[in-house]
RODO-2510 file (C-alpha; in nm, 4 decimals, decimal comma):
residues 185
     n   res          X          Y          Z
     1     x     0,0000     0,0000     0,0000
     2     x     0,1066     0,3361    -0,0921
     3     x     0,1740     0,5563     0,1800
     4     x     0,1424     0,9219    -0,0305
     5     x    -0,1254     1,1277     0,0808
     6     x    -0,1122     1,3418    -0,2456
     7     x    -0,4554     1,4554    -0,4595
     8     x    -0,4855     1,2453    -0,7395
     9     x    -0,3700     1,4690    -1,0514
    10     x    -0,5965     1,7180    -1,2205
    11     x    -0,8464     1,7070    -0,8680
    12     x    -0,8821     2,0428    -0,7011
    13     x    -0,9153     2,1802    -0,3454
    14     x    -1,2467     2,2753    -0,3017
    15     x    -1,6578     2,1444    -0,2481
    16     x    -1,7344     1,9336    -0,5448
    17     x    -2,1459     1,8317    -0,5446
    18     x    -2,2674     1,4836    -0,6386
    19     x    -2,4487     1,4924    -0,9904
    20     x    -2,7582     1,2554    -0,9380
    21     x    -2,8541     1,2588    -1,3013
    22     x    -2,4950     1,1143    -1,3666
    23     x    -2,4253     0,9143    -1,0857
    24     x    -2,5783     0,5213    -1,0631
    25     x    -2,5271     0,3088    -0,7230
    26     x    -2,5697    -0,0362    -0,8330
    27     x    -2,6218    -0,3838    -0,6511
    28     x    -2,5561    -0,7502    -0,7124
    29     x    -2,7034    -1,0409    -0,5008
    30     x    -2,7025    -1,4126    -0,5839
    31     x    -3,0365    -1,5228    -0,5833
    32     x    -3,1245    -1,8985    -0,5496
    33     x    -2,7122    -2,0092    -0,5608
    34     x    -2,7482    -1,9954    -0,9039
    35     x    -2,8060    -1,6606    -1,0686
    36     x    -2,7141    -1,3087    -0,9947
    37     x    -2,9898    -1,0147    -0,9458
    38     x    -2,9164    -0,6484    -1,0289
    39     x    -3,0508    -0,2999    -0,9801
    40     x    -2,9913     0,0532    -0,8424
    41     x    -3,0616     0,2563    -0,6126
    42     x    -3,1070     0,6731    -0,6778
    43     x    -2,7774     0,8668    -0,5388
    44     x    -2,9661     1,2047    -0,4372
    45     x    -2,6913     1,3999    -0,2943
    46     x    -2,3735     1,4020    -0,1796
    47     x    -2,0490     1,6628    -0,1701
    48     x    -1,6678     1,5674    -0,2242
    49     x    -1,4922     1,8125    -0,0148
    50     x    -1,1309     1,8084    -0,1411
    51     x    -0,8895     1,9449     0,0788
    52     x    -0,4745     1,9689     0,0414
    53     x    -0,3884     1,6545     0,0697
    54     x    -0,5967     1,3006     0,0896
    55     x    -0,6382     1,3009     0,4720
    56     x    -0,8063     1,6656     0,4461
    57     x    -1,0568     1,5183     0,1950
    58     x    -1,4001     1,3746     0,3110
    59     x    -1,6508     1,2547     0,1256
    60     x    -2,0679     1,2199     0,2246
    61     x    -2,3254     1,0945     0,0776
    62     x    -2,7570     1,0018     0,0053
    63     x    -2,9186     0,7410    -0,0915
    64     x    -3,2939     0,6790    -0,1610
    65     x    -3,3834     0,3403    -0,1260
    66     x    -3,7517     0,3975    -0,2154
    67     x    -3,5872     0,4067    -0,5702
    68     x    -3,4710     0,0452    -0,6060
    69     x    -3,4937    -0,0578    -0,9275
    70     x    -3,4095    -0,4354    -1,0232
    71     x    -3,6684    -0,4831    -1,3490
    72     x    -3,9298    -0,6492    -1,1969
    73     x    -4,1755    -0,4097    -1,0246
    74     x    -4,3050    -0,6731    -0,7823
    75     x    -3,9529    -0,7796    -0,6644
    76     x    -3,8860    -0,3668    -0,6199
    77     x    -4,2084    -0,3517    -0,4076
    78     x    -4,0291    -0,6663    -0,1947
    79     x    -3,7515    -0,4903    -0,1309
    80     x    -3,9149    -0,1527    -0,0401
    81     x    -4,1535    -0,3589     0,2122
    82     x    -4,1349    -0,4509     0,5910
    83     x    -3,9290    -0,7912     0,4890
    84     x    -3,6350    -0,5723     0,3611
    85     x    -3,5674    -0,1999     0,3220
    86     x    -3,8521    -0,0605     0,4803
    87     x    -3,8662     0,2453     0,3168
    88     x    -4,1515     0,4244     0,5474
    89     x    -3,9676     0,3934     0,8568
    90     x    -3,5523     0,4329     0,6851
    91     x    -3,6290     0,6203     0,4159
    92     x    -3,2668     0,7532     0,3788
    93     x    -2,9331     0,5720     0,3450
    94     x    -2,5833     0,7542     0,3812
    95     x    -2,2047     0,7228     0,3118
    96     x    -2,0080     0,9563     0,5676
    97     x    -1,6102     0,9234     0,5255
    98     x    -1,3992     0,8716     0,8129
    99     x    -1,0428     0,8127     0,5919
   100     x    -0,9440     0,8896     0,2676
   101     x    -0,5465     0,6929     0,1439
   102     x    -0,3725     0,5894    -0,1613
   103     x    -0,3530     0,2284    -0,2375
   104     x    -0,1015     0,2075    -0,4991
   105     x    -0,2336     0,4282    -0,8599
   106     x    -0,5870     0,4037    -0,6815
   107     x    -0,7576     0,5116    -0,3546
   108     x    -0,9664     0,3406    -0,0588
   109     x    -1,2474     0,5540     0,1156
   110     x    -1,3565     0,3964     0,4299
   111     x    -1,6647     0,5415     0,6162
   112     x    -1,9462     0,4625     0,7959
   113     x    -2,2650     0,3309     0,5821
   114     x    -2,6082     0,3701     0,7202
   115     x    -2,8943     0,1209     0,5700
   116     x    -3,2312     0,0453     0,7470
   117     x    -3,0934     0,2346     1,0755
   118     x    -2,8083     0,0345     1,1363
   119     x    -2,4093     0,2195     1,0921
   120     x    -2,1259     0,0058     0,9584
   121     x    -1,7899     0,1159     0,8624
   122     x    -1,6977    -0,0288     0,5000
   123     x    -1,4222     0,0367     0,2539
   124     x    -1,4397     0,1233    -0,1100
   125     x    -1,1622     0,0480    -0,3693
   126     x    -1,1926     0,3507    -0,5354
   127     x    -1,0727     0,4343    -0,8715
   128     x    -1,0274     0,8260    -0,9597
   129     x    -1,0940     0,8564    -1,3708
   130     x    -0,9861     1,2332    -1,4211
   131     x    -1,1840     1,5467    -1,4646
   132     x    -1,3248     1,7082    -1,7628
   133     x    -1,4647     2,0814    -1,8518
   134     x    -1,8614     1,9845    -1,9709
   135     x    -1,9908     2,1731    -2,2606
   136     x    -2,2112     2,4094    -2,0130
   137     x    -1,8407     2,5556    -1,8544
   138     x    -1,9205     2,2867    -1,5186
   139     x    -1,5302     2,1371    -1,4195
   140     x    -1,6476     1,7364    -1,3345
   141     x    -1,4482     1,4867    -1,1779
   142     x    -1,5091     1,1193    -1,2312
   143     x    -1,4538     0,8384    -0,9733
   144     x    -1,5538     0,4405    -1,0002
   145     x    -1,5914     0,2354    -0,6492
   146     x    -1,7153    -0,0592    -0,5169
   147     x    -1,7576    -0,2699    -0,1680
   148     x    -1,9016    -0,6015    -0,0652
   149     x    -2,0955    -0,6188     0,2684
   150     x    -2,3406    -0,8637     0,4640
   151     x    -2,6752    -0,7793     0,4218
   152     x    -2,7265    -0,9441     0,7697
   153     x    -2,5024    -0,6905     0,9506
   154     x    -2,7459    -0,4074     0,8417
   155     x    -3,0805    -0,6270     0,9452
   156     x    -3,1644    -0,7453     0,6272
   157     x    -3,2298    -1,0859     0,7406
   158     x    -3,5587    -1,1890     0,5711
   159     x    -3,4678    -1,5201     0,3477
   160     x    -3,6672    -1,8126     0,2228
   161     x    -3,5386    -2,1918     0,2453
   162     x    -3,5294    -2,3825    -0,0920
   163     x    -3,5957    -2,7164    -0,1524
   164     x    -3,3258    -2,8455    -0,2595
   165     x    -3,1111    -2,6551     0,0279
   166     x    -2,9244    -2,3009     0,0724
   167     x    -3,1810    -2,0155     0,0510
   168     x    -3,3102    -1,7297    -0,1838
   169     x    -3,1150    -1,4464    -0,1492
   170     x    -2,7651    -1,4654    -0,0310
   171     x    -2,6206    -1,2586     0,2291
   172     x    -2,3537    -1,0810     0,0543
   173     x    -2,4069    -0,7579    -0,1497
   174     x    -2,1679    -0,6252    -0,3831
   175     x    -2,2565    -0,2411    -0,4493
   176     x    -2,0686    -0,0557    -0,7625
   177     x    -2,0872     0,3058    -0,7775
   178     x    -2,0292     0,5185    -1,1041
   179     x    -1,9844     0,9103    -0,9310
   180     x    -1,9622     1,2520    -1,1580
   181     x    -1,9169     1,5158    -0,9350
   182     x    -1,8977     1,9263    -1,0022
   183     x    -1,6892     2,1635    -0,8697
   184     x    -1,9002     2,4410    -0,6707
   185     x    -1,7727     2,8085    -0,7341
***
């Protein structure tokens, strides 16, 4: 592991704002042993607050898990329900850094996740992919990250037993995010 504590080049000092309408958090679960189920939940806010060096830079953000999406509308209504997410009572999920380091050319940002009340601390191999000036004058930053958790640890428990043995929906969750961010003036 690299020990630098530099900014990754062409990322600037400053309060950089989550785009939601180019940001995606997706999900993976195994479902029945034998087949993997995706979808995504909306990203509505966030900020990147660079600061001089990686351990001045924090990163928090929202989720809104009434906004699962998987493909099948009656699986989406599962997950929002009682048995899972239970969107009435948690209706908010967030990502609050606690440490920001170099691992070798990329970056890890650990920080406590918070999912149907319940505060973890997770890591995510994070990959900085450079900034660009959009055609509206906005300077964007790009990053790519991902985790694995247990469902279990956040009290996602519900399951079902198959026949045949094992259950429904396994226990770990592997979440990919895609980030744009904007620098704020």
């Amino acid at each position: 592991m690299s020990t630098t504590t530099a900014l990754p080049t062409g990322l600037t000092t400053g309060t950089w704002a989550i785009d939601p309408t180019h940001t995606e958090a997706g999900f993976t679960v195994r479902h029945a042993g034998i087949s993997k189920v995706r979808g995504s939940i909306g990203v509505t806010g966030g900020t990147v607050v660079v600061g001089e060096d990686l351990a001045s830079t924090s990163v928090s953000v929202t989720l809104d898990p009434a906004t699962v999406s998987t493909g099948d509308a009656n699986r989406d209504g599962h997950l929002k329900s009682a048995d899972f997410f239970e969107v009435e009572t948690f209706g908010e999920w967030t990502f609050v850094s606690t440490e920001v380091r170099a691992d070798g050319s990329d970056y890890v940002i650990v920080g406590d996740l918070t999912i149907h009340g319940v505060t973890k601390s997770v890591e995510l191999a994070t990959e900085f992919n450079g900034t660009a000036t959009d055609p509206f004058g906005n300077e964007r930053a790009g990053f790519e990250a991902t985790t694995t958790f247990s469902r279990k640890d956040f009290g996602l428990t519900w399951n079902a037993a198959l026949e045949a043995g094992g259950v429904l929906v396994s226990d770990k969750v592997a979440i990919a995010l895609d980030v744009s961010v904007i620098k704020q003036a």
